[in-house]
N, C-alpha and C positions, 0 to 999 in steps of 0.2 A: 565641527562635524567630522573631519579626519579622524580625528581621537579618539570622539567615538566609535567608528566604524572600525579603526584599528585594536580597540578593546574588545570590540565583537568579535573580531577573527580568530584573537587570541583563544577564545573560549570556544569554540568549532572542533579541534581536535578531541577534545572533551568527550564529547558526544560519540566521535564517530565509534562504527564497532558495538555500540551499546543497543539491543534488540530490544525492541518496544513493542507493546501489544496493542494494534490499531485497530478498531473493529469502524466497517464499512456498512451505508444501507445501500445493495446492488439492486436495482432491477430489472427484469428483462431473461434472468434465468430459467427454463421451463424445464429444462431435463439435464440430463448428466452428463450430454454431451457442452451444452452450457457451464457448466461446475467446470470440465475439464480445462475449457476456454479461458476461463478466467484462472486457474491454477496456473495454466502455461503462462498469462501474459503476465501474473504475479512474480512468476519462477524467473522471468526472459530480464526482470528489474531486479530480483533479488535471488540468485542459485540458493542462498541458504536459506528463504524465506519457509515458515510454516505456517500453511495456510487450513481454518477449519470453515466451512461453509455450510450455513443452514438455509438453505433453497426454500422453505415453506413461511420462513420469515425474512425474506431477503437480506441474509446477515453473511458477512463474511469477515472473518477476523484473521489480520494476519501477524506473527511475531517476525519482526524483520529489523534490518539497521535501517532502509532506505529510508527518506522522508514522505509523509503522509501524499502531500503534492504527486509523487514520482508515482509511488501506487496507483493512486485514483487516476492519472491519467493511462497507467498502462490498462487498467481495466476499461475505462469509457474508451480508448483506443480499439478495445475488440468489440464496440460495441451495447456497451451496455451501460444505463445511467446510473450515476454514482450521487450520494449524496451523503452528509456527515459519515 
């Protein structure tokens, strides 16, 4: 089990630094000051994050290094429910 876990960590730095394109179903957005909400709590996990958001389909896609996990939680943190 060590071995393995220590062959996992090896491959971590790998990754980091590397922006991936995650797209999110938010709901609970109605206006633009909702969009804004969820940008800031996107931005406060990720300064370099870029975020596009389509409010009429509850989509929000972000390009970021963070992990999937880290996102969805700063977003349901403001409020609002996250799904795939």
């Amino acid at each position: 089990m060590r071995a393995n876990l220590r062959l996992c960590l090896q491959f971590v730095p790998i990754f980091q630094g590397i922006f991936m394109n995650q797209t999110f179903t938010v709901t609970g957005m109605t206006c633009g000051h909702c969009e804004m909400a969820v940008k800031r709590a996107v931005k406060q996990a990720d300064p370099q994050a870029e975020i596009t958001i389509d409010r009429a389909q509850n989509r929000v896609s972000i390009e970021s290094t963070q992990a999937r996990e880290d996102l969805a939680k700063a977003i349901a943190e403001e409020g609002y429910e996250v799904a795939a």
